[in-house]
TORGU-374487 format. One record per residue: residue number from 1; x, y, z of N, C-alpha, C in turn. Coordinates in nm, 2 decimals, always signed. Example, Ala and Ser with C-alpha at 12.3 -4.5 7.8 and 13.67 -1.06 7.14 Angstrom:
% TORGU-374487
PT_num_n_u_n_v_n_w_ca_u_ca_v_ca_w_c_u_c_v_c_w
PT_1_+1.32_-0.57_+0.78_+1.23_-0.45_+0.78_+1.32_-0.33_+0.78
PT_2_+1.28_-0.22_+0.71_+1.37_-0.11_+0.71_+1.29_+0.00_+0.79
END
This chain:
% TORGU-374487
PT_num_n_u_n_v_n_w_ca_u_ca_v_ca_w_c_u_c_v_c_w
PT_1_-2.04_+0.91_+2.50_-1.95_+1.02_+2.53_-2.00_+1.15_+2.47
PT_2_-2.03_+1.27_+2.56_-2.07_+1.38_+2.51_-1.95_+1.49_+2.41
PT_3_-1.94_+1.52_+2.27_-1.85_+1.59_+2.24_-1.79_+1.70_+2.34
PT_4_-1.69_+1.78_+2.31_-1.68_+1.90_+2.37_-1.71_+1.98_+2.31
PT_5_-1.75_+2.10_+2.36_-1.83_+2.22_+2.29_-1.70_+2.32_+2.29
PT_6_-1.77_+2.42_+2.29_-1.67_+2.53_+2.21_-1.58_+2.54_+2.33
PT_7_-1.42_+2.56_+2.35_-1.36_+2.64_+2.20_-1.37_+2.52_+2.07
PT_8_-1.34_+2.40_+2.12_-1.37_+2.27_+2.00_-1.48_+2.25_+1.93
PT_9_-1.53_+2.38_+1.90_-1.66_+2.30_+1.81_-1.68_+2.25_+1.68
PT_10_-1.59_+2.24_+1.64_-1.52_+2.15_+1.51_-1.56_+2.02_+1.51
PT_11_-1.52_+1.97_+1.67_-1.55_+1.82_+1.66_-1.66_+1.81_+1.63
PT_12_-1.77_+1.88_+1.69_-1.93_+1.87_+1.69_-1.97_+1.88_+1.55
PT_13_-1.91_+2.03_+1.45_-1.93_+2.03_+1.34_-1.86_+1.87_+1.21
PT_14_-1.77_+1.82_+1.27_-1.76_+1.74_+1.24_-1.81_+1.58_+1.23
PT_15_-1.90_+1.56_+1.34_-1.96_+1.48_+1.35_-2.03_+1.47_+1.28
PT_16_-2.18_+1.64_+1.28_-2.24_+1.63_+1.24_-2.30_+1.64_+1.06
PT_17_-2.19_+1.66_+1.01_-2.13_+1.63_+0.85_-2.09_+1.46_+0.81
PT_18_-2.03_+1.42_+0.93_-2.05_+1.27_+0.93_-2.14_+1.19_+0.92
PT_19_-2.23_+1.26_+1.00_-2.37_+1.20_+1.07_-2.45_+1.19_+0.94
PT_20_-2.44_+1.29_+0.87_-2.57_+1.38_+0.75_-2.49_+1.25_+0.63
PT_21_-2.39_+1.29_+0.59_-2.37_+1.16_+0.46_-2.30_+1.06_+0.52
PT_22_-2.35_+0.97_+0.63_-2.28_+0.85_+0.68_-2.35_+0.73_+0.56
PT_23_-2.45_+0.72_+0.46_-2.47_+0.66_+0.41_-2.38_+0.65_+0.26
PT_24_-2.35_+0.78_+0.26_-2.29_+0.78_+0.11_-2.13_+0.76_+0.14
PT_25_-2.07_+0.78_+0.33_-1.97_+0.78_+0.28_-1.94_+0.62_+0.33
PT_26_-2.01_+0.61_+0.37_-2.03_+0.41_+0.41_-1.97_+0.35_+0.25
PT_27_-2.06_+0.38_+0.18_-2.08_+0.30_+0.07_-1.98_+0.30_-0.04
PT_28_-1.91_+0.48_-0.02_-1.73_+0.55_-0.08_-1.64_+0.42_-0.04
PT_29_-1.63_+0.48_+0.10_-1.49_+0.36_+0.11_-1.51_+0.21_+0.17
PT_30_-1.61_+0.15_+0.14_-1.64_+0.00_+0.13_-1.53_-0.04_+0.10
PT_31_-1.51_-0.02_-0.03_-1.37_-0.11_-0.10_-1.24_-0.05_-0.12
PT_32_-1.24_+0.07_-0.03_-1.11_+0.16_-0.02_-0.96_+0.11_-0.03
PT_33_-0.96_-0.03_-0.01_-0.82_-0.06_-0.02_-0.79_-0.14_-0.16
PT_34_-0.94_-0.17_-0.24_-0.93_-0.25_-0.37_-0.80_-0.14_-0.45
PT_35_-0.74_-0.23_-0.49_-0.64_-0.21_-0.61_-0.50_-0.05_-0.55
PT_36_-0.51_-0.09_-0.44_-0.39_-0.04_-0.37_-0.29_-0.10_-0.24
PT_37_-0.22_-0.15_-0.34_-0.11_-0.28_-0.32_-0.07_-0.20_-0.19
PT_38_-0.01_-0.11_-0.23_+0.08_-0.02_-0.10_+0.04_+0.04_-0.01
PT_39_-0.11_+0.05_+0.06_-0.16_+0.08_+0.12_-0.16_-0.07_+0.21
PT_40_-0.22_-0.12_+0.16_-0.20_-0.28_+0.21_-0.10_-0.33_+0.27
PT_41_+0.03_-0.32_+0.19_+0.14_-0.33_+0.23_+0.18_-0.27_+0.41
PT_42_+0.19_-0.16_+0.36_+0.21_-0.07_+0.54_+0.11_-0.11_+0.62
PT_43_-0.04_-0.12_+0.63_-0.12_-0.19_+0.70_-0.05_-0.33_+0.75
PT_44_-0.02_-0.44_+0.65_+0.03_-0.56_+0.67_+0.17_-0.51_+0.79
PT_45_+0.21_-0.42_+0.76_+0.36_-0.41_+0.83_+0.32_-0.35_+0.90
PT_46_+0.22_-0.26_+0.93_+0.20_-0.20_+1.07_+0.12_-0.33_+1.15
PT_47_+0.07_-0.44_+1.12_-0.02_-0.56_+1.19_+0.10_-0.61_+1.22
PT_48_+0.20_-0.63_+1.22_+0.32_-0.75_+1.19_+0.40_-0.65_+1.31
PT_49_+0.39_-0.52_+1.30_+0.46_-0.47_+1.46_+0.38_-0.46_+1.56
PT_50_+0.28_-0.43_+1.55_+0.15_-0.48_+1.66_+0.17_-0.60_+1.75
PT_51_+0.14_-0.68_+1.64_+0.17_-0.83_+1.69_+0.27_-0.87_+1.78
PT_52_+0.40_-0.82_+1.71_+0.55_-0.86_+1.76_+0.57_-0.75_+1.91
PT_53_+0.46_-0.64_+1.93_+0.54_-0.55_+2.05_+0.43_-0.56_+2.19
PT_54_+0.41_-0.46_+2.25_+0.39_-0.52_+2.39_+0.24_-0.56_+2.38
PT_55_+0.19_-0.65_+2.48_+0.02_-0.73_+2.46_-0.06_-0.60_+2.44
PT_56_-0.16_-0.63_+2.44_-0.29_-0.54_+2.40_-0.35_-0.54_+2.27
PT_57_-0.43_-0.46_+2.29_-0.58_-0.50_+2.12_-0.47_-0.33_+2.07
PT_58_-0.56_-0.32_+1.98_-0.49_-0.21_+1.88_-0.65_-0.13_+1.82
PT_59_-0.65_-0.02_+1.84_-0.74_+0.08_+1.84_-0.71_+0.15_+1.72
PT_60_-0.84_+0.13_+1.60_-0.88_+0.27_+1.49_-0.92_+0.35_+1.56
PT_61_-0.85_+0.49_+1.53_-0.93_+0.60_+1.62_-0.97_+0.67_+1.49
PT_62_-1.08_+0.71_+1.47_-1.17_+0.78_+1.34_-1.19_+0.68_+1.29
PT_63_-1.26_+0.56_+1.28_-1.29_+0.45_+1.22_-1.39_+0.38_+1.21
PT_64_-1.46_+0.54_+1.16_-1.57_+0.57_+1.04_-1.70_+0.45_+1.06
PT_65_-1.72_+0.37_+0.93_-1.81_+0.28_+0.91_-1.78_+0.14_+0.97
PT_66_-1.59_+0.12_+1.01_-1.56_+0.02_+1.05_-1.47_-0.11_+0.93
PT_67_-1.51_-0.03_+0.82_-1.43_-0.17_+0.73_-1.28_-0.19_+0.72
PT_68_-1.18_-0.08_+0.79_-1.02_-0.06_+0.83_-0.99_-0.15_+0.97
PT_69_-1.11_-0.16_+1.07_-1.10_-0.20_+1.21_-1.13_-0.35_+1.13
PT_70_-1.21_-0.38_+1.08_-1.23_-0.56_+1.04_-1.10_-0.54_+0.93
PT_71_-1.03_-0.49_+0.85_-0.92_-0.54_+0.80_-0.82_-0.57_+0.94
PT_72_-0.77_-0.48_+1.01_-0.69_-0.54_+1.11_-0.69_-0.66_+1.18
PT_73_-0.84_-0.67_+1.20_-0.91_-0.81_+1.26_-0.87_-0.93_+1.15
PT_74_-0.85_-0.89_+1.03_-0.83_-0.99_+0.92_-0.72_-1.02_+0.95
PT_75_-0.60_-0.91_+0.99_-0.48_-0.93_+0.95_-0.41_-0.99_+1.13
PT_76_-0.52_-1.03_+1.20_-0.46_-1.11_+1.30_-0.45_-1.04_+1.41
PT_77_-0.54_-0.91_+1.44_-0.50_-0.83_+1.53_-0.65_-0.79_+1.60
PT_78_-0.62_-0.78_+1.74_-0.72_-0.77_+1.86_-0.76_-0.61_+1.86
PT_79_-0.86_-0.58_+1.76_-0.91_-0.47_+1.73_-1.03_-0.42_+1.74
PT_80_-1.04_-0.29_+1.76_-1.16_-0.19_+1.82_-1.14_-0.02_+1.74
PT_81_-1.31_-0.02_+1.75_-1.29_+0.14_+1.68_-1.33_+0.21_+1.76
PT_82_-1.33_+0.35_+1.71_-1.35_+0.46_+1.80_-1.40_+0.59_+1.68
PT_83_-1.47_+0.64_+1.66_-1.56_+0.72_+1.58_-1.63_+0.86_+1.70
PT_84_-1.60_+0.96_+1.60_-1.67_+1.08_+1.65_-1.85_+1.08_+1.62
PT_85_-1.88_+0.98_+1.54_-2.01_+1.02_+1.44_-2.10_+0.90_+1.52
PT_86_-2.17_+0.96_+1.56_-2.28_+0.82_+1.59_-2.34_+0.73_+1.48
PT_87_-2.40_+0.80_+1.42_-2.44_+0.72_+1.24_-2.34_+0.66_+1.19
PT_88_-2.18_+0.70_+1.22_-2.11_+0.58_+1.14_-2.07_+0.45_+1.26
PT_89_-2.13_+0.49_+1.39_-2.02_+0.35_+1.48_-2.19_+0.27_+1.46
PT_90_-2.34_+0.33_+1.47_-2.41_+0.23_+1.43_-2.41_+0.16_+1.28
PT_91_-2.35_+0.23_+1.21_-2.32_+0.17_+1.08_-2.20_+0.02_+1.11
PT_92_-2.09_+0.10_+1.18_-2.00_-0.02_+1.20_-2.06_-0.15_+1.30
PT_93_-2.14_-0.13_+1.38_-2.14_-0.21_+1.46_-2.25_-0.31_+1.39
PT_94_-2.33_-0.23_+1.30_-2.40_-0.32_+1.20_-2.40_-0.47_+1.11
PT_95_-2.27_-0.37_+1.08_-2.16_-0.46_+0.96_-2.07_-0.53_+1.00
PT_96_-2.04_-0.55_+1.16_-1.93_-0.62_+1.18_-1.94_-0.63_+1.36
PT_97_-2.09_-0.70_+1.37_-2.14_-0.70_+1.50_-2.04_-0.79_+1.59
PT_98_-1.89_-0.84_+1.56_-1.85_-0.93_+1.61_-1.72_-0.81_+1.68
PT_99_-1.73_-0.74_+1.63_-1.62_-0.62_+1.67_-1.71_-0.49_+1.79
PT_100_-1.60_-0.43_+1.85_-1.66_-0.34_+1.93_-1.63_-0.24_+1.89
PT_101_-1.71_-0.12_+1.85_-1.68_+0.03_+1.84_-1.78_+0.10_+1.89
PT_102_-1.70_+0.22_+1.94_-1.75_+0.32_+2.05_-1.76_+0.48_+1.99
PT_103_-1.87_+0.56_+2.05_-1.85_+0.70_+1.97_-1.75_+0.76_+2.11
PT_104_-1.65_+0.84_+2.03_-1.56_+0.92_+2.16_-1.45_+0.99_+1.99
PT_105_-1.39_+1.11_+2.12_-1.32_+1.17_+2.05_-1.16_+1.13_+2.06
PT_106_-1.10_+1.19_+1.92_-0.98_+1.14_+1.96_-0.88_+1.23_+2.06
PT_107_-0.95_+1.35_+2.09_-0.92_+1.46_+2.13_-0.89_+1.44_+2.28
PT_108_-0.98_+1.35_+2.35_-0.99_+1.31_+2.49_-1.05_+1.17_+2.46
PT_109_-0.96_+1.05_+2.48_-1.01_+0.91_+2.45_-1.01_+0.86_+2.60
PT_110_-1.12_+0.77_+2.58_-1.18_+0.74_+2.73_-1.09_+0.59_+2.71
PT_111_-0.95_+0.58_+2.77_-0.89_+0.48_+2.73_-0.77_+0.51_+2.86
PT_112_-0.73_+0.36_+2.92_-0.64_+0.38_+2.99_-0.47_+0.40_+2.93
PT_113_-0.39_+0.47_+3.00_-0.28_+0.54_+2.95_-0.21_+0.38_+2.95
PT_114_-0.16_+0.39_+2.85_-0.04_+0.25_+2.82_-0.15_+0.12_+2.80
PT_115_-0.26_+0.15_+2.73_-0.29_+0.01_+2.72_-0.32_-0.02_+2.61
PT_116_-0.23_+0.01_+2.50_-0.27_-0.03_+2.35_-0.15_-0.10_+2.29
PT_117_-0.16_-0.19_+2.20_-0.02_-0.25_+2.16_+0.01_-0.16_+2.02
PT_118_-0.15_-0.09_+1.98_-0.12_-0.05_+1.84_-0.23_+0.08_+1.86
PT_119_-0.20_+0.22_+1.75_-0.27_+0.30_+1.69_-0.26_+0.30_+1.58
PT_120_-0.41_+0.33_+1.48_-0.47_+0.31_+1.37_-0.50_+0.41_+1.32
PT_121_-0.46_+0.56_+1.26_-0.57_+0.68_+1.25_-0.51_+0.67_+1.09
PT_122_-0.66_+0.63_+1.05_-0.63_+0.65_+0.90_-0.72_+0.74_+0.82
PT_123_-0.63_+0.82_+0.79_-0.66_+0.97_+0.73_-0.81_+1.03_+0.82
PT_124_-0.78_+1.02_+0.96_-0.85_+1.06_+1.06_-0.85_+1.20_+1.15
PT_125_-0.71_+1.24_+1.16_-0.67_+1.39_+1.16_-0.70_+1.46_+1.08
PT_126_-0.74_+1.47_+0.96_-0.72_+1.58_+0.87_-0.83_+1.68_+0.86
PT_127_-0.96_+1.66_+0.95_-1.09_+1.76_+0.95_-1.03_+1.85_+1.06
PT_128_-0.87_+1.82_+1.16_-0.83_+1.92_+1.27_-0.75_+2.01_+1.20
PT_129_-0.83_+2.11_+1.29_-0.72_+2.25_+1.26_-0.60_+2.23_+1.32
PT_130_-0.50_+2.28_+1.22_-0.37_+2.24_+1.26_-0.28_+2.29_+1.41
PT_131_-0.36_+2.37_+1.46_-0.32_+2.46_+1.57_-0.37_+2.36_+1.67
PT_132_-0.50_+2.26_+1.66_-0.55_+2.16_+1.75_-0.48_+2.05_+1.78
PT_133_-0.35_+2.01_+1.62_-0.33_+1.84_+1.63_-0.21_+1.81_+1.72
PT_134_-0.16_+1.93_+1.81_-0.05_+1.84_+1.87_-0.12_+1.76_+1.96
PT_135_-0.24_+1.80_+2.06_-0.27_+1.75_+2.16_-0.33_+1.59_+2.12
PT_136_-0.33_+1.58_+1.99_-0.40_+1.44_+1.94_-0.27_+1.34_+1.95
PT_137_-0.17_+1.38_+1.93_-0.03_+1.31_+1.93_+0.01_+1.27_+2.05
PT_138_-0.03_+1.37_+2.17_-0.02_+1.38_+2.30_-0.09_+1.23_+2.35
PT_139_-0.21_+1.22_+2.29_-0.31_+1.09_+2.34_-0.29_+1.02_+2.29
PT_140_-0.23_+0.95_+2.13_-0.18_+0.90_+2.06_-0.05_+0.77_+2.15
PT_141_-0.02_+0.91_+2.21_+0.14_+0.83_+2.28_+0.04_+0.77_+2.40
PT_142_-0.01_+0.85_+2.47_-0.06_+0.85_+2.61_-0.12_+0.70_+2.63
PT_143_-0.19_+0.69_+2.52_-0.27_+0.52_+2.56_-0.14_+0.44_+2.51
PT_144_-0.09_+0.46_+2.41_-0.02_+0.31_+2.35_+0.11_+0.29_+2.46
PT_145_+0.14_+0.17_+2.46_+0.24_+0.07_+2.56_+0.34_+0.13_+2.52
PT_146_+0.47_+0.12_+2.58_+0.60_+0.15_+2.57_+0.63_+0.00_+2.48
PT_147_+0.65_+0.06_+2.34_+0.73_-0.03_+2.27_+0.54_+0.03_+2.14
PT_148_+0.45_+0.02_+2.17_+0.36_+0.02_+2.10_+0.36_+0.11_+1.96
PT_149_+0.31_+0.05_+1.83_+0.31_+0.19_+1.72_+0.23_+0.25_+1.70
PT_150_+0.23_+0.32_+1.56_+0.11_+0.41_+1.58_+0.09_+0.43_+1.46
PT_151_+0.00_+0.43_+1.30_+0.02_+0.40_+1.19_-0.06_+0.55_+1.14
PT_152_-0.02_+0.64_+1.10_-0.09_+0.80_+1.02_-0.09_+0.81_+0.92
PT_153_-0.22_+0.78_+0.85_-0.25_+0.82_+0.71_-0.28_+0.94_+0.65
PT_154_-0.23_+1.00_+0.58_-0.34_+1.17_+0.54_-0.30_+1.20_+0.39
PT_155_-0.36_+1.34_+0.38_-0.31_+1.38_+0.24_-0.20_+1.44_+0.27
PT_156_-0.08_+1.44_+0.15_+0.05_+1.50_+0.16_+0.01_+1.63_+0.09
PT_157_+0.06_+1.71_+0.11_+0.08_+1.88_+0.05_+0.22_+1.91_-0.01
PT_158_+0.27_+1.81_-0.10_+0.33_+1.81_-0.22_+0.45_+1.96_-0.16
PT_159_+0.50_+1.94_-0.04_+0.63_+2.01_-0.01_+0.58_+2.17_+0.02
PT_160_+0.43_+2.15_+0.01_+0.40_+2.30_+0.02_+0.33_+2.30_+0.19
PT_161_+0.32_+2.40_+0.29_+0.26_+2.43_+0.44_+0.15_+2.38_+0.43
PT_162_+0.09_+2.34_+0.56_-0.02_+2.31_+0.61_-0.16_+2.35_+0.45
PT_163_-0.23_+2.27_+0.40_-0.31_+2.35_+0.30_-0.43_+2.30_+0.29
PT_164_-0.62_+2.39_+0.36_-0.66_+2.36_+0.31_-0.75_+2.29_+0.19
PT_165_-0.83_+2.22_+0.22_-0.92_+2.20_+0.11_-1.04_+2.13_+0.10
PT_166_-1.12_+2.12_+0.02_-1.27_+2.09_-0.04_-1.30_+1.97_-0.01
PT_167_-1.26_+1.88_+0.10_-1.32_+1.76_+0.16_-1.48_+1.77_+0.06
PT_168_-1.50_+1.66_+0.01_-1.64_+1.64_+0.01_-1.72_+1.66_+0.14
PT_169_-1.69_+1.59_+0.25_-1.80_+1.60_+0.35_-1.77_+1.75_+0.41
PT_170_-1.63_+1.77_+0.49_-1.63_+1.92_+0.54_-1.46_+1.98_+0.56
PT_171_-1.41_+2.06_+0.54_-1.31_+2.17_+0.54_-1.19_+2.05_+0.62
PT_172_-1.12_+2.00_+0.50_-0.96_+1.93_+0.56_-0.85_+2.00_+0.55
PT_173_-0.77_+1.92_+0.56_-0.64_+1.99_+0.57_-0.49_+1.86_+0.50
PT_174_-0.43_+1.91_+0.38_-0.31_+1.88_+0.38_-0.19_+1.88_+0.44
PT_175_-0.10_+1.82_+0.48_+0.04_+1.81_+0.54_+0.18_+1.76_+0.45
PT_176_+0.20_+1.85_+0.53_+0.38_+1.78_+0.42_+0.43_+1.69_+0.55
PT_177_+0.49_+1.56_+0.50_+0.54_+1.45_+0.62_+0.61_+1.50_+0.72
PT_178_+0.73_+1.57_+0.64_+0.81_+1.63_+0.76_+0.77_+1.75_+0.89
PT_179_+0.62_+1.80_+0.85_+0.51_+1.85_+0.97_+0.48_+1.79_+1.04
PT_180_+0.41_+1.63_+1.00_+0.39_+1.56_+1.06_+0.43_+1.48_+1.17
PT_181_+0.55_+1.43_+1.08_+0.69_+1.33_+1.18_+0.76_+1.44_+1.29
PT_182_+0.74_+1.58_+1.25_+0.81_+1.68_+1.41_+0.69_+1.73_+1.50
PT_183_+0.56_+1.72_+1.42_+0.47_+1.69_+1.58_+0.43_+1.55_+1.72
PT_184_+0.48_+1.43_+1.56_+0.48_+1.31_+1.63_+0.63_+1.28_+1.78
PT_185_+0.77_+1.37_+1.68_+0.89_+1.37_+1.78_+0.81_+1.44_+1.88
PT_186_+0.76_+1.58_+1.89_+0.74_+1.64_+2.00_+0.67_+1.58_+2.09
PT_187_+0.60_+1.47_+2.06_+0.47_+1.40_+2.13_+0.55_+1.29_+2.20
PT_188_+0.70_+1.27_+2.13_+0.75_+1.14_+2.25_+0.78_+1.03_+2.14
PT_189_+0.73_+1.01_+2.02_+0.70_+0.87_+1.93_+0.83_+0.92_+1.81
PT_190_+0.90_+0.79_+1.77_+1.01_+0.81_+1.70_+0.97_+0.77_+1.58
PT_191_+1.00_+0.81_+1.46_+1.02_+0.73_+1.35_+1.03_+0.65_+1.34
PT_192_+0.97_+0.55_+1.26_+1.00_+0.41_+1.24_+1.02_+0.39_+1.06
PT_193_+0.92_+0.47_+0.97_+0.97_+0.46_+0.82_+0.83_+0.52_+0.79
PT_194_+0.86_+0.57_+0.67_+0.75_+0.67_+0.56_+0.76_+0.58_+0.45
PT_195_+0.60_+0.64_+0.42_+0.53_+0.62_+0.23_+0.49_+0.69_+0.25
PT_196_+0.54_+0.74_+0.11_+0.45_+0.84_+0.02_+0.40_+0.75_-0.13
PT_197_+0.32_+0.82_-0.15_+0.25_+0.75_-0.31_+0.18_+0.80_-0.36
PT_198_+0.16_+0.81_-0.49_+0.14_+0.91_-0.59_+0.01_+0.89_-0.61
PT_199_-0.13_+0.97_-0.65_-0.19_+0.97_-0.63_-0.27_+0.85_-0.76
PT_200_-0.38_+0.78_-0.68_-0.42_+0.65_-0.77_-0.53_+0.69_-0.85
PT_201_-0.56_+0.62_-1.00_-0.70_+0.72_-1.03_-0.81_+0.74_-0.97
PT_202_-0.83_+0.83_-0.98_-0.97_+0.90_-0.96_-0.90_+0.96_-0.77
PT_203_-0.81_+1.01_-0.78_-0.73_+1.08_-0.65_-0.74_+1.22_-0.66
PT_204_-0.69_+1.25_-0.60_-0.68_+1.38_-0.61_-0.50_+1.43_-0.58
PT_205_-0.48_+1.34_-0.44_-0.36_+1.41_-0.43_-0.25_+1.29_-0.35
PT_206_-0.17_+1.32_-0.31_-0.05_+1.26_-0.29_-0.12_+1.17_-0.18
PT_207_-0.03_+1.05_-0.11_-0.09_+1.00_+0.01_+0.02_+0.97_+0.12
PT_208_+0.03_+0.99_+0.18_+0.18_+1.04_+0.29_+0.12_+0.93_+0.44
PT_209_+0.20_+0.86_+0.44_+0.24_+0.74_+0.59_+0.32_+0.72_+0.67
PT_210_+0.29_+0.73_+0.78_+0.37_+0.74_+0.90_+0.38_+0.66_+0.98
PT_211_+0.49_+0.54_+1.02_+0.49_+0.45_+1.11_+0.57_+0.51_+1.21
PT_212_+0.48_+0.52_+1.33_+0.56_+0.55_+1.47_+0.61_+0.47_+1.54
PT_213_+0.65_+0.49_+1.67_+0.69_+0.43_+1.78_+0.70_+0.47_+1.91
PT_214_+0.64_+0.43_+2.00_+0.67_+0.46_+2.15_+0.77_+0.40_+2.23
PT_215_+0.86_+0.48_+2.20_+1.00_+0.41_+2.28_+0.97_+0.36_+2.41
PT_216_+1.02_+0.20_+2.38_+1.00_+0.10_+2.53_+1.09_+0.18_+2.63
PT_217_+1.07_+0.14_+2.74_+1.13_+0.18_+2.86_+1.28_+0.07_+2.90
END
């Protein structure tokens, strides 16, 4: 799948910051969920509404090196990734040649409208300018089934606006929940429950979750 070029060239820039430390950041979040109960937790509970809502596999979108798409696989769920970075889906496809992952954007996903039981974007929005992310909510809804969820991880901004900051790899952005959950309403997807959690050592900052919903018909 060819990125899109400008006015989007973010995505491009973003890949290619992916592309350049896909080794170091492979090797970062290997064990990203070690000793975070409550991360775990809402994963478990987002696999357990998956499971229970309309048929279909369940798609990470930004899913990197691949080790979030084999946890859902773990946790009983018919799963696939989807990565901007070519160096990280050959990295995933490497490590977990029993799974399928694809390079595409989440911006325009080459995926049919209503065919997902689940979405996965774990802390996968946050390299978008904020003026970019409604239309990601837009596709968000657009593939997943009526009745299907949708699970958003990111950094929280501690009650303060859109904010900002020093990504190791390149230029992210914080959110306060309640930004988040009124771009998700406008997109069509309801609340289903939040976590927030305080930041674990060696963090930086808050971690804010969002379980959606695409209201069945």
């Amino acid at each position: 799948m060819t990125l899109p070029s400008s006015p989007d060239s973010y995505l491009t820039a973003t890949a290619d910051a992916y592309d350049a430390m896909a080794a170091v950041y492979a090797d970062f979040v290997r064990d990203a969920l070690d000793g975070l109960p409550l991360d775990r937790a809402v994963l478990a509970a987002f696999a357990e509404l998956a499971r229970s809502g309309p048929a279909g596999p369940v798609a990470e979108l930004g899913c990197g090196p691949g080790q979030m798409t084999a946890h859902l696989r773990d946790l009983g769920l018919d799963a696939f990734g989807v990565d901007l970075s070519p160096a990280l889906i050959a990295r995933a496809r490497a490590a977990h040649p029993d799974l399928r992952f694809d390079v595409g954007s989440m911006a325009a996903l080459d995926l049919p409208d209503a065919g997902l039981s689940g979405v996965l974007s774990w802390y996968s929005v946050i390299h978008t300018p904020p003026r970019k992310l409604p239309p990601y909510f837009a596709e968000f809804s657009r593939v997943l089934a009526p009745g299907g969820h949708l699970l958003l991880a990111f950094f929280e901004s501690e009650g303060d606006p859109v904010t900002p900051f020093d990504h190791k790899v390149t230029t992210a952005y914080r959110w306060p929940l309640d930004g988040l959950a009124a771009l998700a309403r406008a997109s069509g997807l309801t609340e289903t429950a939040r976590m927030l959690r305080e930041p674990a050592p060696g963090e930086r900052f808050r971690r804010g979750h969002l379980l959606l919903r695409k209201p069945p018909i």
